[in-house]
C-alpha positions as CSV (number, residue, x, y, z in Angstrom):
1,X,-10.9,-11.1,1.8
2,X,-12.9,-12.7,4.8
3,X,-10.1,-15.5,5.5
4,X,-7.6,-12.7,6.0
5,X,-7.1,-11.4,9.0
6,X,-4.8,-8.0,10.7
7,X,-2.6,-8.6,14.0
8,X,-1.5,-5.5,15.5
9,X,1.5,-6.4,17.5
10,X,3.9,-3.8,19.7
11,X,2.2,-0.2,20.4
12,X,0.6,2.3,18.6
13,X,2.3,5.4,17.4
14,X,5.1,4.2,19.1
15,X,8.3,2.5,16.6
16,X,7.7,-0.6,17.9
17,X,4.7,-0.9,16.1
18,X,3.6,-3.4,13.3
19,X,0.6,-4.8,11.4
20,X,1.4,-8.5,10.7
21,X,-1.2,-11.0,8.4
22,X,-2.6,-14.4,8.3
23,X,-4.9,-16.8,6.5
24,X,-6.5,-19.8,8.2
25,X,-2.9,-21.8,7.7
26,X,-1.0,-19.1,9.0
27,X,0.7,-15.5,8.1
28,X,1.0,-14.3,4.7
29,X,2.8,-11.2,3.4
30,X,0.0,-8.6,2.3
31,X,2.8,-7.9,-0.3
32,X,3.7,-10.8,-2.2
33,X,1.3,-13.5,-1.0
34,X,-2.8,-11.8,-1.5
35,X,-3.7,-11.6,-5.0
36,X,-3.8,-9.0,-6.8
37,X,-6.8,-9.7,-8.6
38,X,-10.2,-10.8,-6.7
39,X,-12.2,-12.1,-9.7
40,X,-11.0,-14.5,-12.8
41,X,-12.0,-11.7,-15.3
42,X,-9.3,-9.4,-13.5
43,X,-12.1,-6.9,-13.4
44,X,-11.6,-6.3,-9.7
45,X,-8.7,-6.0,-7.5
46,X,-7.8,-6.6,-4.0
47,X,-7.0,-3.4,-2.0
48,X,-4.3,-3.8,1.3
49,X,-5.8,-0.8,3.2
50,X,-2.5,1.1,5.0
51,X,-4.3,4.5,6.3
52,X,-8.2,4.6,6.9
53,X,-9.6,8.0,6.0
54,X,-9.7,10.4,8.2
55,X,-6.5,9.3,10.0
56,X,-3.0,10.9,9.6
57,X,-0.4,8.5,10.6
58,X,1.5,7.7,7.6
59,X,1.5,3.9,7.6
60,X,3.1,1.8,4.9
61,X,3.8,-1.8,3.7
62,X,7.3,-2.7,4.8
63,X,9.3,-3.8,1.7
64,X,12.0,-4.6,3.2
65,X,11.0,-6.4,6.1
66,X,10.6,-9.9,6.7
67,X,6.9,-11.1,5.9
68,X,6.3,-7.4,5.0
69,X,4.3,-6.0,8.0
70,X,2.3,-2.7,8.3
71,X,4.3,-0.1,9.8
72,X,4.1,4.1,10.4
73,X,6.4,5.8,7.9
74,X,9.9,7.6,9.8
75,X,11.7,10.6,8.5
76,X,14.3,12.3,9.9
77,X,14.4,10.0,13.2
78,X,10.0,10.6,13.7
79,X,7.4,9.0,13.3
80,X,5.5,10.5,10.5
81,X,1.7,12.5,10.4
82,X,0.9,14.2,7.3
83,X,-1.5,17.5,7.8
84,X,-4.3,17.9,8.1
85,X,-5.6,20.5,5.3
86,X,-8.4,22.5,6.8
87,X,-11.5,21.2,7.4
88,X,-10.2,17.8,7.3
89,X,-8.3,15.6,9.4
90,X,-5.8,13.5,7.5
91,X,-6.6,11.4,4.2
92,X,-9.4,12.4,2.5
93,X,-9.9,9.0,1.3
94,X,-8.5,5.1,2.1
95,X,-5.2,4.9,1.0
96,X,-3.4,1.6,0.6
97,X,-1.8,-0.3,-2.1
98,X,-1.8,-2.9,-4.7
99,X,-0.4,-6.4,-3.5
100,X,1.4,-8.2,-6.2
101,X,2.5,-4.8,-7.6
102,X,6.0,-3.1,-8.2
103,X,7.2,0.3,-9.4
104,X,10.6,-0.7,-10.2
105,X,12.9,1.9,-9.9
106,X,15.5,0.3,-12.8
107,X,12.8,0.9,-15.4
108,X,12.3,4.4,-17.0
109,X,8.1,4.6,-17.6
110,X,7.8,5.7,-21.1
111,X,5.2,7.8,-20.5
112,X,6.6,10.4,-17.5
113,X,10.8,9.9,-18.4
114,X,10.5,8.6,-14.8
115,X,11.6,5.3,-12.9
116,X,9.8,3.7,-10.4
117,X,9.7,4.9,-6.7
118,X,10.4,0.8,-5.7
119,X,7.1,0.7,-3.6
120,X,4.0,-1.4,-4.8
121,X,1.3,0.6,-6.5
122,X,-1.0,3.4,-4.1
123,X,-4.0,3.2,-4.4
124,X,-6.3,5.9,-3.3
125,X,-10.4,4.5,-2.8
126,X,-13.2,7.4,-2.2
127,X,-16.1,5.0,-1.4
128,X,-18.6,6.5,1.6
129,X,-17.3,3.9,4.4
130,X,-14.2,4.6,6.3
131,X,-11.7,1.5,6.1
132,X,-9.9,0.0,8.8
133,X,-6.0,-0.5,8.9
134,X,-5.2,-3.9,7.5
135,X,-8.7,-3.9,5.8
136,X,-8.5,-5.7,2.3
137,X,-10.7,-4.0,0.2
138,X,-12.2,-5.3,-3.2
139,X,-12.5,-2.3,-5.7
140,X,-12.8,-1.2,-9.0
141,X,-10.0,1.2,-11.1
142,X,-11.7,4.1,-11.6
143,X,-8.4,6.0,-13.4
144,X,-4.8,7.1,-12.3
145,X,-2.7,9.6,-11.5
146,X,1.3,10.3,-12.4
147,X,3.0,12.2,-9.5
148,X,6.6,12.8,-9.9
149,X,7.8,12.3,-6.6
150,X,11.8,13.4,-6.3
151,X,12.4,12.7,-9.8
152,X,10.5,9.5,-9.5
153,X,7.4,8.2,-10.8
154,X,4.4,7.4,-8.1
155,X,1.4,6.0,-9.3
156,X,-1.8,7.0,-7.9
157,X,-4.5,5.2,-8.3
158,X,-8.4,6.1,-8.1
159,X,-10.4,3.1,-7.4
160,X,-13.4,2.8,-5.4
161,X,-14.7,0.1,-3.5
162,X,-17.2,-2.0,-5.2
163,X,-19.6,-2.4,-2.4
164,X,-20.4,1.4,-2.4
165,X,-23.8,2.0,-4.1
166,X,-21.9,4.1,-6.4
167,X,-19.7,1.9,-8.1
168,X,-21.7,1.1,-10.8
169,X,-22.7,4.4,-11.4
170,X,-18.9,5.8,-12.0
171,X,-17.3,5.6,-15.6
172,X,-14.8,3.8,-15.7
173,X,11.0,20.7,2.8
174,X,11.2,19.7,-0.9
175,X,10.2,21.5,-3.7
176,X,6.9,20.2,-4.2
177,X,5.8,17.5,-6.2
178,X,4.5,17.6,-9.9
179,X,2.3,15.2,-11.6
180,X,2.4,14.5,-15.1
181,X,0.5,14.7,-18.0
182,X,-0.5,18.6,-16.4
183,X,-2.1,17.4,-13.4
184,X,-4.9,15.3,-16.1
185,X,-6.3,11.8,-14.4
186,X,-6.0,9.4,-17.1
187,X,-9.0,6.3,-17.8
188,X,-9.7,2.9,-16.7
189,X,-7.7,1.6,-19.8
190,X,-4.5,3.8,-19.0
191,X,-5.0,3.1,-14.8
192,X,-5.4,-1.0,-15.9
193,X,-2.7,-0.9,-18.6
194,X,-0.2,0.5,-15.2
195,X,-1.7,-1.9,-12.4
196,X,-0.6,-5.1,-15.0
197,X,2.8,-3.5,-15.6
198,X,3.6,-3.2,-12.2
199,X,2.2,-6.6,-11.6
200,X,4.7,-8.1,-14.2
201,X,7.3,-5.8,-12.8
202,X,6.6,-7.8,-9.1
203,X,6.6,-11.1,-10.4
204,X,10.4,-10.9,-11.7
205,X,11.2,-9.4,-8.4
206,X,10.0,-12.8,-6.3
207,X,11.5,-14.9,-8.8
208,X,14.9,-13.0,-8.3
209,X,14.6,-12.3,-12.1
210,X,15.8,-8.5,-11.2
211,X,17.7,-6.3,-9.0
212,X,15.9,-6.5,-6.2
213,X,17.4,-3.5,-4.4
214,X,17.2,-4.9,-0.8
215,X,13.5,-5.9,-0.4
216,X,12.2,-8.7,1.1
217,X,10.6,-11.3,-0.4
218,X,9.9,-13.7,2.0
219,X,6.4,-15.1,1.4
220,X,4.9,-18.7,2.4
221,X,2.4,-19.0,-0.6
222,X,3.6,-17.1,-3.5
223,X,7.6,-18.4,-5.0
224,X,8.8,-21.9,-4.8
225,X,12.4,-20.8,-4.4
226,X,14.4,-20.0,-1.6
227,X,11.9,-16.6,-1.0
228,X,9.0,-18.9,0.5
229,X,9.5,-20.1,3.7
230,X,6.8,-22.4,6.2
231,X,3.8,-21.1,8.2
232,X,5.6,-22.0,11.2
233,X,8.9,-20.3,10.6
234,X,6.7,-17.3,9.7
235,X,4.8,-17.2,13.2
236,X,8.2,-17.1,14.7
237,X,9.1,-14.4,13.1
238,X,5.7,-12.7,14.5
239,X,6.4,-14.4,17.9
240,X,9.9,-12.2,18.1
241,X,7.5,-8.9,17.9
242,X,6.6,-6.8,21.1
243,X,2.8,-8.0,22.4
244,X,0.2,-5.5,21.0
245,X,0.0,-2.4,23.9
246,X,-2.5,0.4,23.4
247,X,-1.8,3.9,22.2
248,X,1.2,5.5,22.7
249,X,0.6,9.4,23.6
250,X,1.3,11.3,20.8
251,X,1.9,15.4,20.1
252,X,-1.2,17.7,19.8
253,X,1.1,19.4,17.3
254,X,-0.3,16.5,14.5
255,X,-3.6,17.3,15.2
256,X,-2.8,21.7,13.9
257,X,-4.9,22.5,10.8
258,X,-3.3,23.3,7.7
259,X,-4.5,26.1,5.0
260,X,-4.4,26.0,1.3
């Protein structure tokens, strides 16, 4: 989406660090205020890109934060980098998510005896160009993937974007984790029939129509209820952040190569 626009405030790799949005009025939550859909006949879908390929910060949409900002993953008190799987260096592909989405962790999916992992829907796109954090990305569903994450279901997603010249081409520690249906990608139909339920699953969590287990839902397009709040009082929120800084130095250690 052209009119949308990334703004990187507080420093890189550093926990002070934050990708905010705006529109031409003002910011927007990636989360609850872009559409999901990017065409009437819900035939392609919008795409918030959270980690470009090639990169292995683990970056994710905030859902509990106000205006729901970009921000690198923490567990166990650090800043987290996934490995890098020899020969490559971090994702193999963009990864981002859904806007609009949910997996809500009160329902059990029929399909993996599973609830929902509370995050909005990964998506994983394996067009040629490498995106850029903040990027939103129009793509086409390509088929999906079940992991079973800690007892939970996680979506994946396999979408590509529909500039790339293939797109028309394409038919349509832990113990670790499992993915239903024997490791099988499912279809189009399947991967659609999951990005709609998770979009229903969203909309009854901005209108307060479910447990909303402590996300935020603050949005200044989306609700008319108390969740929607002016352009104005959602730069201040922006305002409060730390000014964007370069880099922060980070461990060579991220950067070992991992065999399989």
């Amino acid at each position: 989406m052209a009119n949308i626009q990334a703004v990187e405030v507080g420093q890189e790799y550093d926990f002070s660090y934050r990708v905010y949005f705006r529109d031409q009025n003002g910011p927007v939550s990636p989360w609850h205020d872009i559409p999901l859909f990017a065409n009437d006949e819900k035939t392609i879908l919008n795409m918030v890109v959270e980690i470009p390929r090639w990169t292995n910060a683990k970056m994710e949409i905030a859902t509990k934060d106000k205006l729901n900002p970009i921000k690198q993953d923490i567990k166990k008190g650090k800043l987290r980098f996934v490995h890098n799987i020899f020969p490559y260096h971090g994702y193999m592909w963009n990864y981002g998510a859904f806007p609009q989405t949910w997996e809500d962790p009160n329902h059990v999916d029929g399909n993996t005896s599973c609830r929902g992992d509370n995050d909005p829907l990964d998506v994983c796109e394996i067009g040629y160009k490498v995106g850029k954090r903040g990027e939103i990305k129009q793509v086409k569903v390509l088929g999906v993937m079940a992991m079973i994450d800690e007892g939970e279901t996680d979506w994946k997603i396999l979408a590509i974007d529909v500039t790339d010249p293939l797109a028309e081409k394409i038919n349509a520690g832990k113990p670790p984790n499992q993915f239903a249906f024997s490791g099988e990608a499912k279809n189009k139909e399947f991967a659609m029939n999951v990005v709609h339920e998770t979009h229903k699953f969203w909309r009854d969590l901005v209108n307060d129509a479910c447990d909303d287990g402590g996300m935020d839902k603050t949005n200044t397009k989306t609700t008319n209820n108390g969740n929607k709040i002016s352009t104005d009082d959602a730069q201040k929120e922006i305002d409060t952040q730390p000014k964007y800084q370069p880099p922060a130095s980070i461990d060579q250690s991220v950067n070992v190569w991992h065999y399989v």
